[in-house]
C-alpha positions in Angstrom: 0.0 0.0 0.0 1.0 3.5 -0.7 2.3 6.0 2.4 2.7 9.5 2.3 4.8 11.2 4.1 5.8 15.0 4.7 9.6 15.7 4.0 11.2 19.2 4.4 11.5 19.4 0.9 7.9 19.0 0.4 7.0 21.2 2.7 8.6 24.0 1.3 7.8 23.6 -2.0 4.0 23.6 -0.8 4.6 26.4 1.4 6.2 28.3 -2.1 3.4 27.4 -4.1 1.1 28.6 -2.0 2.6 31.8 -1.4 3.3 32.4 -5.0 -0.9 31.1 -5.8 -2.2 33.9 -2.7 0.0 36.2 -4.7 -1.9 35.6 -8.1 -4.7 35.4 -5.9 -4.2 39.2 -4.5 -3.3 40.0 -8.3 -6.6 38.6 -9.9 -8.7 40.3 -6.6 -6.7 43.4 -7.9 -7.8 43.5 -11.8 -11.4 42.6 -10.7 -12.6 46.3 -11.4 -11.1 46.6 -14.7 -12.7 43.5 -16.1 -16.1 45.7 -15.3 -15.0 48.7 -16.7 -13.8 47.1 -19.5 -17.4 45.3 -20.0 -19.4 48.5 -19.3 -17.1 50.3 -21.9 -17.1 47.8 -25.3 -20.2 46.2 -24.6 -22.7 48.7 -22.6 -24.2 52.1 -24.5 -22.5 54.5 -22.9 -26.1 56.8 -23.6 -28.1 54.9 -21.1 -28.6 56.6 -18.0 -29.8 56.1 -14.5 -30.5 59.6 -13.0 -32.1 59.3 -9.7 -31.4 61.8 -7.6 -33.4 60.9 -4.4 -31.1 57.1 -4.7 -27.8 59.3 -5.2 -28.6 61.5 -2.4 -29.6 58.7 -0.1 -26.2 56.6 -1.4 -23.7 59.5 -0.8 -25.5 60.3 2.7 -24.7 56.6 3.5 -20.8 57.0 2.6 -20.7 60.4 4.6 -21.9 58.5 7.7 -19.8 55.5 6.7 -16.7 57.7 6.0 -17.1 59.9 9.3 -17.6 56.6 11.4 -14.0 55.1 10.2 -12.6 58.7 10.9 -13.7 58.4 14.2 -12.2 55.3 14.5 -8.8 55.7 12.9 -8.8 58.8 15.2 -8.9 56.8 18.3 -6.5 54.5 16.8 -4.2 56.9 16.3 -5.0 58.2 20.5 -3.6 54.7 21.2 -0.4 54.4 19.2 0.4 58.1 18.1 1.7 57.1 14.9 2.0 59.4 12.0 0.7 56.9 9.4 -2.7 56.8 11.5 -2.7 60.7 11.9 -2.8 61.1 7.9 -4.6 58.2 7.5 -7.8 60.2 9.8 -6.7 63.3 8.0 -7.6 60.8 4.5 -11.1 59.8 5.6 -11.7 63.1 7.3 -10.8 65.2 4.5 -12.5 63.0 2.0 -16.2 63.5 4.2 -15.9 66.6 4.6 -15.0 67.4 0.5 -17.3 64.4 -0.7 -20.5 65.8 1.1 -20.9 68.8 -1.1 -21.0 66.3 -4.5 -24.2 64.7 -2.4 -25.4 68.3 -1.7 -25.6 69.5 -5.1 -27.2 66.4 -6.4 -30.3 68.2 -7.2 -28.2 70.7 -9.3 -26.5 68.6 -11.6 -28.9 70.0 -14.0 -28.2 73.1 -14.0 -24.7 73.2 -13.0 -23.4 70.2 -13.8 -19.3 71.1 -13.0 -20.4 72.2 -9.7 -21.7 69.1 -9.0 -19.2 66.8 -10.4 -15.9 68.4 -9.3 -16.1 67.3 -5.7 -16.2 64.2 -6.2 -12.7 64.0 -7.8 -11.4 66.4 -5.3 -12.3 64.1 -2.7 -10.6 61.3 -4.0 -7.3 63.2 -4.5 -7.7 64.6 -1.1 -7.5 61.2 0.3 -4.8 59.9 -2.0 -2.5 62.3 -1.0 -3.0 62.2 2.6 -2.7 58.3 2.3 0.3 58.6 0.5 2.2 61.3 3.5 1.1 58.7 5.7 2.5 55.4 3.7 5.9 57.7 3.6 5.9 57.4 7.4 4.8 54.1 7.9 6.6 51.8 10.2 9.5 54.7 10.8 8.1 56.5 13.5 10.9 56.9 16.6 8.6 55.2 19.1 10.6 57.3 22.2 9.9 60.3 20.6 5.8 59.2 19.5 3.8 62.4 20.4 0.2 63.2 19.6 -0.9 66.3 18.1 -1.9 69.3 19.2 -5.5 70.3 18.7 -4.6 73.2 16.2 -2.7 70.5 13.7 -7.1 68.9 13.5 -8.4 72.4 13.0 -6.0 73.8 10.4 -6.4 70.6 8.5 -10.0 70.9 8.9 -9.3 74.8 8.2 -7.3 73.2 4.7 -10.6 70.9 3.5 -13.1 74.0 4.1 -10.5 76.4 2.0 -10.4 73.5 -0.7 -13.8 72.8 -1.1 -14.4 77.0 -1.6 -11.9 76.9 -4.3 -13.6 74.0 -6.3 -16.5 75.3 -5.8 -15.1 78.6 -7.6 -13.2 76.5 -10.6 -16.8 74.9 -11.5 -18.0 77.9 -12.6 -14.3 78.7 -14.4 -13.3 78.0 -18.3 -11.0 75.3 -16.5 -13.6 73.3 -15.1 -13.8 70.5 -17.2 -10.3 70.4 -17.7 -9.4 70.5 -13.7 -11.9 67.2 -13.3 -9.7 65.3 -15.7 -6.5 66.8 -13.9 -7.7 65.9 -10.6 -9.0 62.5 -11.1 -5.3 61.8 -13.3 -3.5 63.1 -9.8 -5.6 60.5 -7.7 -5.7 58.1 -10.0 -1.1 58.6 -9.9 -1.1 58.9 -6.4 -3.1 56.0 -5.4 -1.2 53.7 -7.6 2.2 55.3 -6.0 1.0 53.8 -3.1 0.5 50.1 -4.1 4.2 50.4 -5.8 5.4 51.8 -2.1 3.9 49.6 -0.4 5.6 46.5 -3.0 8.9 48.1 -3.2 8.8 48.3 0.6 7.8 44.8 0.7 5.4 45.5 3.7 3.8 42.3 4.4 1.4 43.0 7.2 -2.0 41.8 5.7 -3.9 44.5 7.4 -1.1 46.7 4.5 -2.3 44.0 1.7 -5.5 45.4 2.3 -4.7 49.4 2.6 -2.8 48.0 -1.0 -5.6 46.5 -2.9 -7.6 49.2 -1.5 -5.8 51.9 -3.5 -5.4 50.1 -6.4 -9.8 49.9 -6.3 -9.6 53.6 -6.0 -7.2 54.3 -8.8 -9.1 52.0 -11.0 -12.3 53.6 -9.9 -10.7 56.8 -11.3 -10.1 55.3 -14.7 -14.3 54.3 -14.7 -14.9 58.0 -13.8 -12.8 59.6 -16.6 -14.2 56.8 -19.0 -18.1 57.5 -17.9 -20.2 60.6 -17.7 -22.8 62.0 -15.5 -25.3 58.9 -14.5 -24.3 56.1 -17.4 -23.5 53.1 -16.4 -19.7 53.9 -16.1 -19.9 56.0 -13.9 -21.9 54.3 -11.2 -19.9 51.4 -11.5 -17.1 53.8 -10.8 -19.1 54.9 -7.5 -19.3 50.7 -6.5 -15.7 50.4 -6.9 -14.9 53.1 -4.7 -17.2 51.9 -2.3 -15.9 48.6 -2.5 -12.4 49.8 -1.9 -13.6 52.1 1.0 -15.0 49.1 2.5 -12.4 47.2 2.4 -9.8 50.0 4.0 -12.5 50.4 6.8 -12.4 46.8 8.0 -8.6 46.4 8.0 -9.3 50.2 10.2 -11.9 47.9 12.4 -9.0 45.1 12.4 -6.6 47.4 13.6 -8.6 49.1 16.1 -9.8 45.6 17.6 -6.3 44.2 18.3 -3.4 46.2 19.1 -5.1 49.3 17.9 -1.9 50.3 15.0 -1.3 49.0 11.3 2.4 48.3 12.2 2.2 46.1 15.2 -1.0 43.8 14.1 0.3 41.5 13.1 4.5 42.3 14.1 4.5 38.7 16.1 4.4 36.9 12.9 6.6 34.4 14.5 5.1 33.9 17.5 2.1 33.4 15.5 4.1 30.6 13.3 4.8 29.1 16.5 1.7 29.1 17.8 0.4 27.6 14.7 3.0 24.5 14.8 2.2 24.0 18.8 -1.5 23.9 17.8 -0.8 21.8 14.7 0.9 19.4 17.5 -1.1 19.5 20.1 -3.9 18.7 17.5 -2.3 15.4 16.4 -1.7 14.2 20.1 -5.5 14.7 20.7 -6.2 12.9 17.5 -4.1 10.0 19.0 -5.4 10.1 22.0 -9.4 9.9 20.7 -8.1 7.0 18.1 -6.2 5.3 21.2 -9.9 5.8 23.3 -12.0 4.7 20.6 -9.8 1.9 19.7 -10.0 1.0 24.0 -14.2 1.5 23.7 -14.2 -0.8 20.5 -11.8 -3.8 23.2 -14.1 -3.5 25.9 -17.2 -3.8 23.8 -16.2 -6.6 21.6 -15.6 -10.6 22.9 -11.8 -11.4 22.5 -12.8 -14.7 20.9 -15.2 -14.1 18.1 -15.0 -10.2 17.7 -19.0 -9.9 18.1 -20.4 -7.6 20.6 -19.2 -9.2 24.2 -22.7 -8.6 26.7 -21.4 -4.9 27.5 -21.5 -3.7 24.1 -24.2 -5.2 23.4 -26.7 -4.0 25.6 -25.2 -0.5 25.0 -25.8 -0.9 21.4 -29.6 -3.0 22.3 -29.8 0.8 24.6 -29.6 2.8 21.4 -31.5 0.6 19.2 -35.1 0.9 21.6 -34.5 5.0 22.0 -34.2 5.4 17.9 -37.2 2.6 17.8 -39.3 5.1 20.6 -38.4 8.3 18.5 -38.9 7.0 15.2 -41.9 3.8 16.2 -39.7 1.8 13.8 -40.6 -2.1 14.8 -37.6 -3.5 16.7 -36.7 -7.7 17.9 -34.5 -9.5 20.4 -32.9 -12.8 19.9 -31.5 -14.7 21.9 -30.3 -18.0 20.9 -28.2 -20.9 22.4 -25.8 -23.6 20.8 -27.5 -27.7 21.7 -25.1 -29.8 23.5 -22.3 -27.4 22.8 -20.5 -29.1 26.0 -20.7 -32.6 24.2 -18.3 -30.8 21.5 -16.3 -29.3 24.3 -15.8 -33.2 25.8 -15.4 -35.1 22.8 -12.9 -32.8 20.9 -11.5 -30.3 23.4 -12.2 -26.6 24.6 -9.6 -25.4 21.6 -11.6 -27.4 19.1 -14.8 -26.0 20.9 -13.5 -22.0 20.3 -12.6 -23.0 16.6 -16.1 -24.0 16.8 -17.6 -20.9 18.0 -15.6 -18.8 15.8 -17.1 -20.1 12.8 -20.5 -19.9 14.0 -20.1 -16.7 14.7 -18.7 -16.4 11.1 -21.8 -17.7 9.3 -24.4 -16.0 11.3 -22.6 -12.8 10.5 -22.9 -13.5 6.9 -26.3 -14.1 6.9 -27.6 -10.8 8.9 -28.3 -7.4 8.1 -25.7 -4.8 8.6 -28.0 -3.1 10.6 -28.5 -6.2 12.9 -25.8 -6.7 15.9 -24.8 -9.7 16.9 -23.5 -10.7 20.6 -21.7 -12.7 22.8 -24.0 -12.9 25.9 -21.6 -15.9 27.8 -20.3 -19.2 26.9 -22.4 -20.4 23.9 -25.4 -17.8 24.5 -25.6 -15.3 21.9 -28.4 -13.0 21.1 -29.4 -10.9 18.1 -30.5 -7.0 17.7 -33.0 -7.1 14.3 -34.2 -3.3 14.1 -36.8 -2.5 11.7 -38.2 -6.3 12.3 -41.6 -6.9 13.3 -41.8 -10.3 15.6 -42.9 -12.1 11.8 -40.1 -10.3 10.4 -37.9 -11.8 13.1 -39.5 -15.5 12.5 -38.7 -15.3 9.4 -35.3 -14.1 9.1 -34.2 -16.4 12.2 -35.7 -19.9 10.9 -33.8 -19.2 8.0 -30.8 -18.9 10.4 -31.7 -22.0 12.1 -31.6 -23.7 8.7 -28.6 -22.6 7.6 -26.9 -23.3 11.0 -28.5 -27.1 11.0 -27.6 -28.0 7.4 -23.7 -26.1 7.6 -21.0 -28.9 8.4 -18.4 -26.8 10.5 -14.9 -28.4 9.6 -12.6 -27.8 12.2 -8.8 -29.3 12.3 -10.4 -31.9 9.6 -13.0 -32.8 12.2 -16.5 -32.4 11.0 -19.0 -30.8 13.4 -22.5 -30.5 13.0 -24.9 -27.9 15.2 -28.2 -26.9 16.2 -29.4 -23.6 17.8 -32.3 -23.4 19.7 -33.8 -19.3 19.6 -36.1 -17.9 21.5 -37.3 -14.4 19.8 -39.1 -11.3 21.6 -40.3 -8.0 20.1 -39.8 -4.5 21.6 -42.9 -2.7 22.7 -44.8 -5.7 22.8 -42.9 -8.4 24.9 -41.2 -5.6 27.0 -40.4 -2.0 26.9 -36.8 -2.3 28.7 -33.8 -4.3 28.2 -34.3 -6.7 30.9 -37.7 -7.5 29.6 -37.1 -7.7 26.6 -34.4 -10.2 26.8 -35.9 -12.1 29.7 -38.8 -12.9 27.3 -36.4 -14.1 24.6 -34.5 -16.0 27.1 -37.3 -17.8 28.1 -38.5 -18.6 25.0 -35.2 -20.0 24.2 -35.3 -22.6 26.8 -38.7 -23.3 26.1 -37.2 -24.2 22.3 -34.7 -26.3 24.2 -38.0 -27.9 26.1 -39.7 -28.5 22.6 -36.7 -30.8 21.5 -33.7 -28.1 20.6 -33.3 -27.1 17.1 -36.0 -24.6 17.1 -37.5 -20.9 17.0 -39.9 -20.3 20.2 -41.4 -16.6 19.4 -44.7 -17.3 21.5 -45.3 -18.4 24.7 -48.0 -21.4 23.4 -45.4 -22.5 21.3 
């Protein structure tokens, strides 16, 4: 038979694989936008529109609350670990809400002034990238003795900086430069954000809550491309408004991560060996447990099965005659008891010897296992008793299925050590619900029945009482 087994070499060729396949994977998750935009530009009409301003209200309201939430957040984040990548970051998702919110608020003037409308958005976006990108320029080089949060006038004169912005956009919308300043602006983000990703590959930061903050920018550069490509309510450009989103999302939850552990980007995830070795302990500690429950299900299967035939010895088998009357209660599935006992089976022991007489028994055993159900459970009750579990069989059923037994058993010639032994079993045959609703009952019945079989001559199946 074939064994595998786990070599070093192995292992690290599965461990590069699979580093070099979650790679491709990141890659692919990557290029998912630009499949769509692709799509929506060859194969959608770029003419059909979707203007609903109540939805686009109600969908830029959403982000506002969604964007100020994770600016909280990254704020208190940064009140934890006073590092200058979480101070731009909140400076990113603060100055993007408070830019953003005026493209919601002039929804209902797109009409009329359509610039005015549209310019925020791509303001926003490059108001973001270039705080993200200050803040990727200081990640993870922070002099941690000389970490110091700032003052309150650094938040207002940022804040000062987003009001002062949004004024001057709104003053270039009505300008001959407009249209030309939208295409400039969303170029800038679109630049910035993918200087990011390259940062953050060249840097070779691997923290996965960084993976994240990566792929993120690349959705927001991407969803730059599907707002230069679209116009005012096509298709385009509300796909470009789901990637964005999509990206935002993402950045959030590796915020939420952040916030719910160690409360920094840096440090998440900085015990990666610890983490390795906590992975190889568990992987350990697993494979002793798994031992130790095939060690204690192999010792349950011992004491519940006769060392000489490997049936049921009379422990396991009233556990297993236990199980059989609860599914028969739930379920009011018909459920029988045999018991049956070998005829003159110390004759045999006389004439040819206790080691001819176990010889014997084993074969027995054999051909009455052949002949039942694999539902039915056979066992050892002492000496040359056995009884038999026949669930889903009606007392007839049982009759039935246990003169055919007796049959067999009588016409079988059992050739042991070339010594030919015949047998004869007398059964007795009870049925749950009706000859008893316990264990005892039930097999005291059966037992009864047996003898009275042996009373009758031997060789036969008692399953009534005027029998």
């Amino acid at each position: 038979m074939m064994r595998f087994s786990r070599s070093p070499e192995s292992e690290r060729f599965v461990r590069s694989l699979s580093k070099a396949y979650a790679v491709f994977l990141l890659l692919a998750l990557a290029a998912v936008p630009a499949f769509a935009i692709a799509y929506v530009h060859f194969f959608q009409d770029p003419t059909l529109h979707f203007e609903h301003h109540g939805f686009h209200e109600v969908a830029i309201g959403v982000s506002l609350l969604q964007g100020a939430l994770i600016a909280y957040v990254t704020f208190h984040c940064y009140l934890r670990s006073k590092e200058t990548f979480l101070y731009w970051l909140t400076l990113g998702f603060l100055g993007f809400t408070l830019v953003y919110g005026w493209h919601g608020v002039f929804t209902r003037l797109s009409d009329d002034h359509m610039m005015l409308f549209i310019l925020f958005g791509p303001a926003s976006r490059l108001v973001m990238a270039i705080c993200l990108l200050i803040g990727l320029l200081s990640y993870g080089r922070d002099d941690e003795s000389a970490l110091e949060l700032k003052p309150n006038s650094f938040w207002w004169a940022a804040i000062s900086v987003f009001v002062v912005i949004s004024i001057i956009v709104s003053l270039v919308a009505f300008s001959p430069w407009a249209i030309a300043s939208r295409w400039l602006m969303e170029l800038a983000a679109m630049g910035v954000m993918l200087s990011c990703a390259v940062i953050i590959v060249m840097r070779r930061i691997n923290s996965p809550l960084m993976t994240v903050y990566a792929i993120s920018v690349v959705f927001f550069a991407q969803s730059s491309i599907a707002f230069m490509l679209g116009t005012a309510w096509n298709h385009q450009w509300w796909l470009a408004h789901a990637i964005f989103a999509v990206g935002f999302m993402a950045l959030s939850y590796s915020v939420i991560q952040g916030f719910l552990t160690t409360g920094s980007f840096s440090k998440v995830y900085s015990q990666a060996e610890l983490f390795e070795q906590l992975r190889a302990e568990k992987e350990r500690a697993d494979d002793a447990l798994l031992k130790l429950r095939n060690a204690h299900e192999e010792l349950e299967v011992i004491a519940a099965t006769d060392s000489l035939t490997s049936c049921a010895n009379r422990r396991g088998f009233e556990n297993s005659a236990q199980i059989e009357m609860e599914r028969s209660k739930r379920s009011g599935a018909p459920l029988s008891f045999v018991t049956l006992d070998l005829d003159h089976f110390k004759q045999i022991n006389d004439q040819h010897g206790h080691t001819i007489g176990d010889q014997v028994l084993i074969a027995f055993v054999g051909l009455v296992k052949k002949s039942l159900r694999p539902s039915d459970i056979l066992g050892r009750i002492g000496g040359e008793e056995f009884a038999i579990i026949l669930p889903d069989a009606s007392l007839d059923d049982a009759v039935t299925m246990t003169e055919r037994l007796r049959q067999m058993i009588e016409f079988e010639l059992f050739t042991i050590e070339d010594r030919t032994i015949n047998l004869t079993v007398s059964f007795g045959v009870s049925q749950f619900g009706v000859d008893g609703d316990d264990y005892d009952a039930l097999y005291k019945v059966a037992d009864h029945r047996m003898y009275r079989a042996k009373e009758l001559g031997r060789n036969k199946v008692v399953s009534n009482e005027q029998s």
